[in-house]
C-alpha positions in Angstrom: 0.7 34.8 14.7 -1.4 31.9 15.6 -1.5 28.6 13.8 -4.3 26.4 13.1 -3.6 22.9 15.0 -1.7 20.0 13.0 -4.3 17.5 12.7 -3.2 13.8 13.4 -3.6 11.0 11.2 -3.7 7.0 11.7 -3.4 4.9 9.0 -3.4 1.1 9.5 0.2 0.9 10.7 1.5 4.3 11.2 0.3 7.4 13.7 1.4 10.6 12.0 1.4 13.5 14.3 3.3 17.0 15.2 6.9 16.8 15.3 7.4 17.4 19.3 11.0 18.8 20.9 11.4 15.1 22.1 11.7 14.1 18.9 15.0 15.2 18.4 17.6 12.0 19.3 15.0 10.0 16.9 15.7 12.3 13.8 19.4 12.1 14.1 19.6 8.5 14.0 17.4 8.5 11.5 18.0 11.4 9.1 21.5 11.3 10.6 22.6 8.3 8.7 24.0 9.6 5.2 22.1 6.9 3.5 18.8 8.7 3.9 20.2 12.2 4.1 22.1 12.0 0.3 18.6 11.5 -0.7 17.5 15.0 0.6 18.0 18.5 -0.1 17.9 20.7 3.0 19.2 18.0 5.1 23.1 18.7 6.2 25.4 15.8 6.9 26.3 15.5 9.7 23.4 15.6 10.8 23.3 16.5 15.0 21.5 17.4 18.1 21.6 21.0 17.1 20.0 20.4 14.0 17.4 18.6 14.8 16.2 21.3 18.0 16.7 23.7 15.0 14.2 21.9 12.8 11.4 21.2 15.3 11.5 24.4 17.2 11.3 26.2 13.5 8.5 23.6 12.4 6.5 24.5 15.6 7.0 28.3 14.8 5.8 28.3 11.6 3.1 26.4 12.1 4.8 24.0 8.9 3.0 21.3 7.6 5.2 18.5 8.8 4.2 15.5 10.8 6.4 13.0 12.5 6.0 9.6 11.0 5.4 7.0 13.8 4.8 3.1 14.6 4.4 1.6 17.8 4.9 5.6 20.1 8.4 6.0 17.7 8.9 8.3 15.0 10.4 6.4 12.2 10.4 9.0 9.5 9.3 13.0 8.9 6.5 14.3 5.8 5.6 17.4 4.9 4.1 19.8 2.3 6.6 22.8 1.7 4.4 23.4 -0.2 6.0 20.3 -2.3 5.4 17.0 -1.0 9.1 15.4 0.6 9.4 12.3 3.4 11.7 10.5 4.5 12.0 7.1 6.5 14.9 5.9 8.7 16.8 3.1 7.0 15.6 0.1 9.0 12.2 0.9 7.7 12.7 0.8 3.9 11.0 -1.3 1.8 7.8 -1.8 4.6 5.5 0.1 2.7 5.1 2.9 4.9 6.7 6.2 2.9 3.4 4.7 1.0 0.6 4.7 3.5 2.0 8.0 5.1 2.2 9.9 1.8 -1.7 8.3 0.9 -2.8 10.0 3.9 -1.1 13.2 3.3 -1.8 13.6 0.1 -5.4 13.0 0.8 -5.3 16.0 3.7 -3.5 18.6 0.9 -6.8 17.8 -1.3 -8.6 18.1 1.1 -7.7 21.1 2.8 -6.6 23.1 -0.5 -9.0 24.1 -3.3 -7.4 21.7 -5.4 -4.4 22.7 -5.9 -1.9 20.4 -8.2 0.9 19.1 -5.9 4.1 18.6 -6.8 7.0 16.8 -5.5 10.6 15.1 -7.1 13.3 13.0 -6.4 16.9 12.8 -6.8 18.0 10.7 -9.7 18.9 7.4 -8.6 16.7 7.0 -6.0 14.5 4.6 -8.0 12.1 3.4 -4.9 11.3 7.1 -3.9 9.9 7.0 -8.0 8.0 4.5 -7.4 6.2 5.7 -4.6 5.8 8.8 -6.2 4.0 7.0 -9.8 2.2 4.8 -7.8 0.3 8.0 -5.7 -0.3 9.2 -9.0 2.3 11.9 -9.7 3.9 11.9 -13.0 6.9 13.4 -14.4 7.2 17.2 -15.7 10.6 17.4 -16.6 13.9 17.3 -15.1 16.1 19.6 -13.5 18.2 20.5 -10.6 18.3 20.0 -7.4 20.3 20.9 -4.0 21.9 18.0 -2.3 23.2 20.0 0.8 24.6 16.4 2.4 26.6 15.9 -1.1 27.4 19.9 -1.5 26.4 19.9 -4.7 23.7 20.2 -7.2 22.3 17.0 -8.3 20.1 15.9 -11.3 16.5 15.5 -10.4 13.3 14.2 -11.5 10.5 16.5 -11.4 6.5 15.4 -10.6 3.2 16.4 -10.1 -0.2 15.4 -9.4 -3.7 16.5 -10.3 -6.7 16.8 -8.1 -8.1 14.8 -11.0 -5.7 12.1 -11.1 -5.8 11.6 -7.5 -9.5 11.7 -7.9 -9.2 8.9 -10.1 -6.6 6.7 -8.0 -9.1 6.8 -4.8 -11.5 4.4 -6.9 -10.5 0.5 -7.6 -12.7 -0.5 -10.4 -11.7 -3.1 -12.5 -13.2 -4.8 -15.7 -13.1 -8.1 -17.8 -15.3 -9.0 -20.7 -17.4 -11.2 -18.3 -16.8 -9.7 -14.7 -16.0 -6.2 -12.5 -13.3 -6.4 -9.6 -14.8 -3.5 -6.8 -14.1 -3.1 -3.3 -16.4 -4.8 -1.0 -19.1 -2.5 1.0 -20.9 -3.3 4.1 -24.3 -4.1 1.5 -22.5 -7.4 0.5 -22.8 -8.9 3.9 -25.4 -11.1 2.9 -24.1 -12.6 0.0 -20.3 -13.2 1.4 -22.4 -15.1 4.1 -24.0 -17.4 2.0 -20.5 -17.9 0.2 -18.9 -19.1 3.7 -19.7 -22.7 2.3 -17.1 -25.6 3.1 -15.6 -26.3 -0.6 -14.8 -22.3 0.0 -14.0 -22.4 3.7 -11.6 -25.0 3.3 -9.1 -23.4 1.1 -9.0 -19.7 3.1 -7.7 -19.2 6.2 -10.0 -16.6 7.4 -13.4 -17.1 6.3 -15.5 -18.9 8.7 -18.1 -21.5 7.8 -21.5 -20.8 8.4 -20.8 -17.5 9.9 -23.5 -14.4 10.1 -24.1 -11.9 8.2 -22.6 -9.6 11.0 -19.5 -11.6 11.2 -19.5 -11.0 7.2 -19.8 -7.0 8.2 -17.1 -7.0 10.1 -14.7 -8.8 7.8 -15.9 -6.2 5.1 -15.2 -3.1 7.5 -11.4 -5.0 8.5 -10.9 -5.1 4.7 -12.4 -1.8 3.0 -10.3 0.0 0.1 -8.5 2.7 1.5 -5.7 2.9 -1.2 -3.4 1.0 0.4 -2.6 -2.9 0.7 -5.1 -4.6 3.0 -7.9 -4.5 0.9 -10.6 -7.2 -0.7 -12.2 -6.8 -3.7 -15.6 -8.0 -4.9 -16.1 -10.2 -7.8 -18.9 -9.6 -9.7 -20.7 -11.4 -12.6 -24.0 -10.3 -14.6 -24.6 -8.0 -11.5 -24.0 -10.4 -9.1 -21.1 -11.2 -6.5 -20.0 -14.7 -7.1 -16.6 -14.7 -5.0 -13.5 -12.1 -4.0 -10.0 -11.2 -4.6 -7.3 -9.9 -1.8 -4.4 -8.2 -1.4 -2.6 -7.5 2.0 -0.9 -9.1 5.2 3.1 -9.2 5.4 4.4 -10.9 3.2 2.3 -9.0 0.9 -0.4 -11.7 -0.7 -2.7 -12.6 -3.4 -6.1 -14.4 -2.2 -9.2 -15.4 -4.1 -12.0 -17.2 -3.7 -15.0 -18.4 -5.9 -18.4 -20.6 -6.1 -18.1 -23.6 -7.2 -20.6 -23.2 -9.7 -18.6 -21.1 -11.2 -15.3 -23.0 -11.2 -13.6 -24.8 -13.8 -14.6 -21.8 -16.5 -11.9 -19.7 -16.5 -13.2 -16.5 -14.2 -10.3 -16.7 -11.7 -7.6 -16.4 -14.5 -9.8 -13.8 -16.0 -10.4 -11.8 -13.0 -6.5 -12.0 -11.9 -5.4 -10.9 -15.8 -7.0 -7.7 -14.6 -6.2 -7.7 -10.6 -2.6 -8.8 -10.7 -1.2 -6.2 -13.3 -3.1 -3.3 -11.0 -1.5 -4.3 -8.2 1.9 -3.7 -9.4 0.6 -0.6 -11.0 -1.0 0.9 -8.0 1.8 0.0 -5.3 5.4 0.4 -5.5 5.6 -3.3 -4.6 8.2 -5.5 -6.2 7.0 -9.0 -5.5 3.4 -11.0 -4.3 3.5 -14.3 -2.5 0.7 -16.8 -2.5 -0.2 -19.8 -0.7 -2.3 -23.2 -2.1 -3.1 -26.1 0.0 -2.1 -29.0 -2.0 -5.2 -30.8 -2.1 -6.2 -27.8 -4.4 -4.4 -28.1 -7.7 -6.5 -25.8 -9.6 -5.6 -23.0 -7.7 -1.6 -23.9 -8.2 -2.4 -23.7 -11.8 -3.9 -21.2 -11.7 -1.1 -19.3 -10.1 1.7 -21.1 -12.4 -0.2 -19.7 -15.7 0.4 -15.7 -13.3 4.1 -16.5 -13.3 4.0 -17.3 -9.5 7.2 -19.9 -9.0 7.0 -22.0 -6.2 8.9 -21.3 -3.5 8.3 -23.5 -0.2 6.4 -26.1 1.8 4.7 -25.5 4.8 1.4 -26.7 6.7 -1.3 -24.3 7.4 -4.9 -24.0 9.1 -7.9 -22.9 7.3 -11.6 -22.3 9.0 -12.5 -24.9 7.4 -10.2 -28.0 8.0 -9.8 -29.9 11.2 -6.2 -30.0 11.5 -3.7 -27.9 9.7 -2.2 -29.5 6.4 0.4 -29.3 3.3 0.4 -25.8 1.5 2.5 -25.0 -1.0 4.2 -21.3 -0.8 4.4 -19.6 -4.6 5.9 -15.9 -5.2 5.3 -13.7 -8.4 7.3 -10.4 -9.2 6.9 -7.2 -11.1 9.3 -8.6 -13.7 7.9 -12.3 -14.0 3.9 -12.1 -13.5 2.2 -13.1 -16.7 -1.4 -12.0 -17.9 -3.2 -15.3 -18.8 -4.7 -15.2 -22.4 
């Protein structure tokens, strides 16, 4: 029987592609360690050479739908539809964000490629960040039930999920409204107007928007920053039809930009816009905490983020496009538990 090809997908960090019988050492020291494989049903523990020559040469038979999760030329983790979506990561890469931007892209081929048909997926009980990768792709929970833990050799209890092609229809747009303003992702058509906005009282409080720079410069800061569904993204802000500044959300740490005319500071739109913005964020990723910066020369924006909940958290100095020299900032962080919606 002959398989259609595996296609390969790159996401902004990872390369997922075949599983290859080279492969082998890095899934034993990755699905090897009992922290990841108590989390798994099929997966035996220990976990060895054999094993994992079984797996690929079986995955390469079948023509499976499993791809090797990779970063840098190394395969870091394994996802695949079975028809069920499962993944897993080795342990040093927890917590990056990456079970997330594989799965988006995954999830996105099994639409894609399959009439619409609802997928589902689970996770064992316990396994709380697995959950919340899970809610924020979309899925939500049918029930609960049992589940094979072959590392544990036992039966475990379980969390059942599923997503719709109409849910995940719905998650791939990022439209957000206030009484006074929408929050969309930037397209190539705002060029002009974030060109005009590269003024110095903006300039001088980002660090990566350049002051007087052309509308083809704008273009490609759009295209570097276009909504994909996953962190790394900038978002228009738009009042009475028009784009008077953005919001951002990306970069490691993980952090939360903004910028605004000056005409229209002073009346409120950042904290309105971030009432709406900040709360999505949490909701969309399965993030746990946003960081910030303010240069302190700008203490409108440090209110700003003390009325969020952000709590400051450091001192630093820092260039911007539009300063000289670098200066002061102050370092603020916000999590899913603390962030407030200003009223």
């Amino acid at each position: 029987m002959t398989f259609a090809a595996l296609p390969t997908y790159r996401t902004p960090r990872l390369l997922l592609r075949p599983l290859v019988p080279d492969d082998a050492d890095a899934l034993v020291a990755g699905v090897g360690n009992f922290d990841v494989s108590k989390w798994l049903s099929v997966v035996p523990y220990p976990y060895t050479s054999e094993d994992a020559e079984f797996f690929i040469e079986k995955t390469l038979e079948t023509g499976a739908q499993v791809w090797a999760i990779t970063q840098d030329g190394g395969l870091i983790g394994v996802i695949g539809l079975d028809p069920d979506l499962g993944y897993w990561l080795a342990r040093p890469h927890w917590r990056h964000g990456y079970a997330f931007e594989a799965a988006q892209a995954i999830v996105a081929h099994h639409f894609e490629t399959s009439e619409a048909r609802d997928l589902g997926s689970g996770y064992f009980e316990g396994n709380a960040q697995s959950g919340a990768v899970l809610r924020a792709l979309g899925f939500t929970s049918t029930g609960r039930g049992k589940r094979d833990a072959r590392a544990l050799s036992q039966e475990v209890d379980a969390i059942e999920m599923r997503l719709t092609h109409a849910d995940w229809t719905a998650r791939r747009d990022f439209t957000l409204y206030t009484p006074r303003l929408t929050l969309r992702p930037l397209i190539e058509a705002d060029a002009p107007v974030l060109a005009k906005l590269a003024i110095p009282e903006i300039t001088r409080g980002t660090c990566s928007i350049v002051t007087g720079w052309s509308e083809e410069e704008a273009r490609d800061f759009i295209r570097a920053r276009a909504w994909s569904g996953i962190p790394g993204f900038m978002a228009a802000i738009d009042r009475d039809g028009q784009m008077i500044g953005a919001t951002g959300f990306g970069g490691t740490p993980l952090s939360l930009t903004y910028f605004l005319h000056p005409d229209h500071w002073g009346q409120g739109v950042v904290s309105e816009a971030m009432s709406a913005f900040l709360p999505a964020l949490f909701e969309r990723f399965p993030i746990n905490r946003i960081t910030a910066e303010v240069f302190e020369d700008n203490p409108g924006s440090a209110a700003i983020l003390s009325k969020l909940g952000f709590i400051e958290t450091g001192r630093d100095m820092a260039k911007s496009q539009g300063r000289l020299e670098p200066e002061p900032i102050i370092t603020y962080a916000v999590t899913r538990e603390t962030y407030k919606v200003p009223v």
